[in-house]
N, C-alpha and C positions, 0 to 999 in steps of 0.2 A: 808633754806632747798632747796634742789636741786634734786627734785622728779627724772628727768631723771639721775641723776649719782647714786642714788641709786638702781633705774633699772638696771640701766649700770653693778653696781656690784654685784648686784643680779645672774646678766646673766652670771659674772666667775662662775664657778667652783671651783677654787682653795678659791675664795671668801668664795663661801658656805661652802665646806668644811672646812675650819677654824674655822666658827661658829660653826656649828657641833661637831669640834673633841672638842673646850673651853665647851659645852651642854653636849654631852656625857663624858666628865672625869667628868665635877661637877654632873651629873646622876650618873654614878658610884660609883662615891668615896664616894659620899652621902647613896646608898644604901649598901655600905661596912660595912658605919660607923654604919645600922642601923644593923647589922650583927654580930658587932661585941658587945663584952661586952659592956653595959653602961659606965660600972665602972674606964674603962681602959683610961688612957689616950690617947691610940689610936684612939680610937673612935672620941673622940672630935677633933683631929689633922685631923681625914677625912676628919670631917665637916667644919673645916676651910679652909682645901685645895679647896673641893667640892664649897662651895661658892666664894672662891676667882674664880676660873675656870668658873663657870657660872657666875660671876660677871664681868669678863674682858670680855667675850663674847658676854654681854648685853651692858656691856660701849663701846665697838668698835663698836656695830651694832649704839650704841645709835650717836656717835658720828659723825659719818660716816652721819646719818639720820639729824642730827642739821647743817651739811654741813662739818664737815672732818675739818683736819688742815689747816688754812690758806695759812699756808707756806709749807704745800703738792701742794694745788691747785696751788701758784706763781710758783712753781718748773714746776707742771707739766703743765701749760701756759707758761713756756718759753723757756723747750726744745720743746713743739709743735710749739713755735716761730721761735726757731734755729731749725731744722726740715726744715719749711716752706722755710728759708732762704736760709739755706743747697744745699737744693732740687732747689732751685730758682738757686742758686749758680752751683749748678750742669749742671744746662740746659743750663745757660749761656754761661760755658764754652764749652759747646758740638758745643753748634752756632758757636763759634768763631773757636773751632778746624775744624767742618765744612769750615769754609771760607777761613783757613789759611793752611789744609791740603790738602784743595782738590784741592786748588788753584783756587777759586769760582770767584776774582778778586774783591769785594764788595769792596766800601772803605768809602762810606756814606750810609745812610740809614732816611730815612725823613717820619714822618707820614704822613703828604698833605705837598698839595704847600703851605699853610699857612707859616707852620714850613721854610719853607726851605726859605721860602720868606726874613725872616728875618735873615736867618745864615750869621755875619758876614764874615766867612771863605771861603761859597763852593756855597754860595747865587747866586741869580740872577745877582747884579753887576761883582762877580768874575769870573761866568760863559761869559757874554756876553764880559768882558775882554779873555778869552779862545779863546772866535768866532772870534775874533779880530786877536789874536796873532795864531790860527793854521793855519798850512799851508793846512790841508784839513780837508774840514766841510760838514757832512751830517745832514739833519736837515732833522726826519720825524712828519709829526703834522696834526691833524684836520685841525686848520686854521695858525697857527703862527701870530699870531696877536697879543693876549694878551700879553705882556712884550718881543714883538719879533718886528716886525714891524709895531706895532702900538704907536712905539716911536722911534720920531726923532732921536735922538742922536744915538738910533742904529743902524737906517737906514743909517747914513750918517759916521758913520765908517763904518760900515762893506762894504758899498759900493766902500769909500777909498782905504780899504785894498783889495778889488779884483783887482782894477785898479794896485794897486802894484805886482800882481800874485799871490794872493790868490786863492783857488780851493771852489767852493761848490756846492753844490745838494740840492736841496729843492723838497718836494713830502710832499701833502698838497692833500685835495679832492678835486674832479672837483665841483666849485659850482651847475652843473646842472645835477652831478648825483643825482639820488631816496636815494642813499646811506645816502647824506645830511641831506635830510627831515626827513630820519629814526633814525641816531643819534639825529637832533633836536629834535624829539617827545621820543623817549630815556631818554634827556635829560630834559625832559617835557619845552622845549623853543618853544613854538606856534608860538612865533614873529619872526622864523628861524632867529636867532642872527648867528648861526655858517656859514650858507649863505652868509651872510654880509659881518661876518669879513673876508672867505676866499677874496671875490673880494675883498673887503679892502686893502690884503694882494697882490696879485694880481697888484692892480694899485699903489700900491705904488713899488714893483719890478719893473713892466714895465717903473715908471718916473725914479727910480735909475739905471737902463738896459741901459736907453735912454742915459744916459751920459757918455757912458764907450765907450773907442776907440772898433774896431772890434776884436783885439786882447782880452779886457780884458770880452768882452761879451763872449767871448767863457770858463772864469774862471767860469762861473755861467751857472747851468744846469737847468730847472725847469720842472717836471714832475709832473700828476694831477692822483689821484686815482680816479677809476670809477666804479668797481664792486667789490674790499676787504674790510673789516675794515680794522682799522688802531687800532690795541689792546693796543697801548701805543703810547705814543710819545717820539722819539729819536731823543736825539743829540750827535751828535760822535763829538770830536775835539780831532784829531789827534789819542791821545793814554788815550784819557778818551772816558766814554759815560755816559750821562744823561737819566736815564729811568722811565717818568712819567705812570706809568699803570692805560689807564681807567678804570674808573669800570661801569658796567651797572645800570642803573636807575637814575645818576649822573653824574654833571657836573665835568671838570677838576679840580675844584678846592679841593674837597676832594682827592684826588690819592694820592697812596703812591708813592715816587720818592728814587731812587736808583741812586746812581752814583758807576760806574764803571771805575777798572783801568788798564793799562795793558793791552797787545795786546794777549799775550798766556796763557790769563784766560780764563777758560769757560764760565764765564756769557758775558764777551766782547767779545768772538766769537760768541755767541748763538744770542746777539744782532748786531751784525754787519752780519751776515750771515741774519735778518731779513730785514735790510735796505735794503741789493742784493735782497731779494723775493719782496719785497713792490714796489722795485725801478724800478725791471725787468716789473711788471705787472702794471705800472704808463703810461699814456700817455705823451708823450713830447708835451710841449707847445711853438708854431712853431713862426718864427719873427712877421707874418703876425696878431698871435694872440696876438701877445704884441702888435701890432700898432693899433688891435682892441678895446682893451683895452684902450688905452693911446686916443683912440677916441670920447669914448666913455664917457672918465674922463673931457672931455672938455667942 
């Protein structure tokens, strides 16, 4: 028995009504039959009709009250299924015509970096192959450290390939901005870990700086943020962009990450127009400061 659906049907209308009009003919027909001769056969045909009509109207209430037809209930559990699906179905497509009419430029989409850590496809191996192989790379980040230059092998390509004439820009925060300490505490990281890693990040440029003729020192740009956030972290190669968006109260590693494709979509202009803000209002970090650095590593 299923006390709320008989509520539920209670509260039609058309419900009640039905029980009613089966009550009122077996009322009538019954006081017809009392109306009319005994003797007649008509009379007793009322009373047959009369009780059938009140009888069906007591057996659907009754039935209805014992929990209804099975195979009512499966029906109506599965077009509330297909409904749900429908409807899921629906909004799906709306996303995708969003992305593909507006020309939004979207071409991945990743719950964290968890996720994305693993995709064989658009992953971090294939990506830092991208950094490799574009001829121009803006990289903006907290620290660039984690899975960026805080591993060899990609230090020592990417450093390869600037010496070949590769272009890049890197805007990263000034370790000795306030801004630091306030994403670390943000990030509830007491031990300023993003601190760390930017110098980290930092001296390991300056020893891979160190070894590039004068010409190919001028392919790499390094500029330090000192009074903005940095609301996401980007990476443009070429005619893709990687967009990890921080969240507040957490570290990078929950973010949801976006890659971007195409130079005259909106979301790749929206983020490449933010690299120019970020980039504009970044301090350049001068030779004297790299040989500070590389001093200071000794």
């Amino acid at each position: 028995m299923d006390k709320e659906r008989i509520r539920s049907l209670l509260r039609q209308p058309l419900y009640r009504a039905r029980l009613a009009v089966f009550m009122l003919l077996g009322v009538v027909l019954f006081l017809a039959a009392l109306l009319v001769n005994p003797s007649l056969s008509v009379s007793s045909i009322l009373i047959d009709f009369a009780i059938v009509f009140v009888a069906v109207g007591l057996i659907s209430f009754m039935w209805d009250f014992l929990g209804g037809d099975p195979i009512e209930l499966q029906i109506t559990r599965h077009f509330s299924e297909l409904h749900d699906r429908l409807d899921s179905t629906r909004l799906s497509m709306s996303v995708l015509s969003d992305i593909v009419d507006r020309n939004i430029g979207i071409e991945r989409i990743w719950p964290n970096r968890g996720v994305w850590a693993t995709d064989p496809d658009d992953g971090p191996a294939v990506w830092k192959e991208r950094v490799y192989q574009a001829k121009k790379v803006d990289m903006v980040s907290n620290t660039l450290w984690s899975g960026w230059f805080g591993h060899e092998t990609f230090r020592t390509e990417f450093f390869k390939r600037l010496a070949n004439g590769n272009s890049a820009r890197i805007l990263i925060y000034d370790p000795r901005s306030s801004l630091v300490g306030l994403r670390a505490t943000d990030e509830q990281d007491p031990q300023t870990q993003i601190r760390t890693e930017i110098k980290s990040t930092l001296e390991m440029i300056a020893r891979g700086r160190e070894g590039l003729n004068d010409v190919a020192k001028k392919n790499l740009e390094i500029r330090l943020t000192t009074s903005h956030y940095h609301l996401a972290q980007i990476i443009r190669v070429d005619g893709r962009v990687l967009v990890t968006i921080y969240l507040s109260g957490k570290s990078g590693t929950p973010s949801p990450i976006l890659q971007l494709r195409g130079p005259d979509t909106e979301y790749f202009k929206t983020y490449l127009e933010q690299i120019e803000i970020l980039w504009r209002r970044g301090r350049e970090v001068s030779d004297d400061e790299f040989r500070q650095i590389l001093a200071k590593a000794k």
